[in-house]
N, C-alpha and C positions, 0 to 999 in steps of 0.2 A: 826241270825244264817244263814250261807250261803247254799245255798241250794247244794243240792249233783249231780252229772256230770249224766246226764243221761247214763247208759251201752250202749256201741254201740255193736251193734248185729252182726256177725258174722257168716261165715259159718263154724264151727266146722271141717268137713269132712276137708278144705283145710288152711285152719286158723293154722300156726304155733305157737307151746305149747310155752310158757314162761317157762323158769327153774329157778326149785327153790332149792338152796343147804342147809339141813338143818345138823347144826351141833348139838352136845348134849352139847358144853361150849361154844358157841357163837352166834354170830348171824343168824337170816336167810337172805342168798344173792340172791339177786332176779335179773336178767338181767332187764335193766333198757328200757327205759325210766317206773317210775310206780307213780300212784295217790296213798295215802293210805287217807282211810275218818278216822276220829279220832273218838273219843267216845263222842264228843258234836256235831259231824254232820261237821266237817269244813275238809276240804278237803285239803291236801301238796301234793305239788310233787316237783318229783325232772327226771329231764329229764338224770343224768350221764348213762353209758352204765352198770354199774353192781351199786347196791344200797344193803346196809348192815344196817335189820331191826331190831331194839333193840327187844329181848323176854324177858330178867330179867329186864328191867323195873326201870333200874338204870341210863339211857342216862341222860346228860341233853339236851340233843337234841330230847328227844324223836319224833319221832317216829324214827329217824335217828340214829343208834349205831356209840356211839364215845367210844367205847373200855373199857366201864366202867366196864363191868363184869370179867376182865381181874384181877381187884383189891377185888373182893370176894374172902373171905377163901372158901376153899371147906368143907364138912362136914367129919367128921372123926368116925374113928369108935372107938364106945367106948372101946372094950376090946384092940384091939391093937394099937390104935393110928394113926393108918393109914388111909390115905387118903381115904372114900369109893367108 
């Protein structure tokens, strides 16, 4: 298992904030260049300028969203049929 990137430390005070755009039906976009570490310890990146991170867990790219949650139903309500 590869080991994980040491954090490079930073002075906070002058250090500009990465943004991060969270949507509620898609991904979250992170200005790039960004490392994400995965859930067995191994480490991807991807250097483009903006990076689009799977949260429903459907990518087959994961950790990278390729638009899959675009093809989920949405959940509906039961008395009226309608989308909630």
């Amino acid at each position: 298992m590869p080991n994980s990137p040491e954090p490079v430390r930073k002075d906070p005070e002058t250090e500009t904030p990465r943004r991060v755009v969270a949507r509620r039906q898609g991904p979250l976009l992170m200005e790039g260049p960004v490392e994400v570490e995965l859930e067995d310890g191994s480490v991807v990146r991807s250097d483009r300028f903006r990076v689009a991170l799977c949260t429903c867990a459907r990518s087959r790219r994961f950790p990278w969203c390729d638009t899959s949650h675009r093809t989920r139903e949405q959940p509906r309500d039961r008395d009226t049929g309608r989308e909630a």
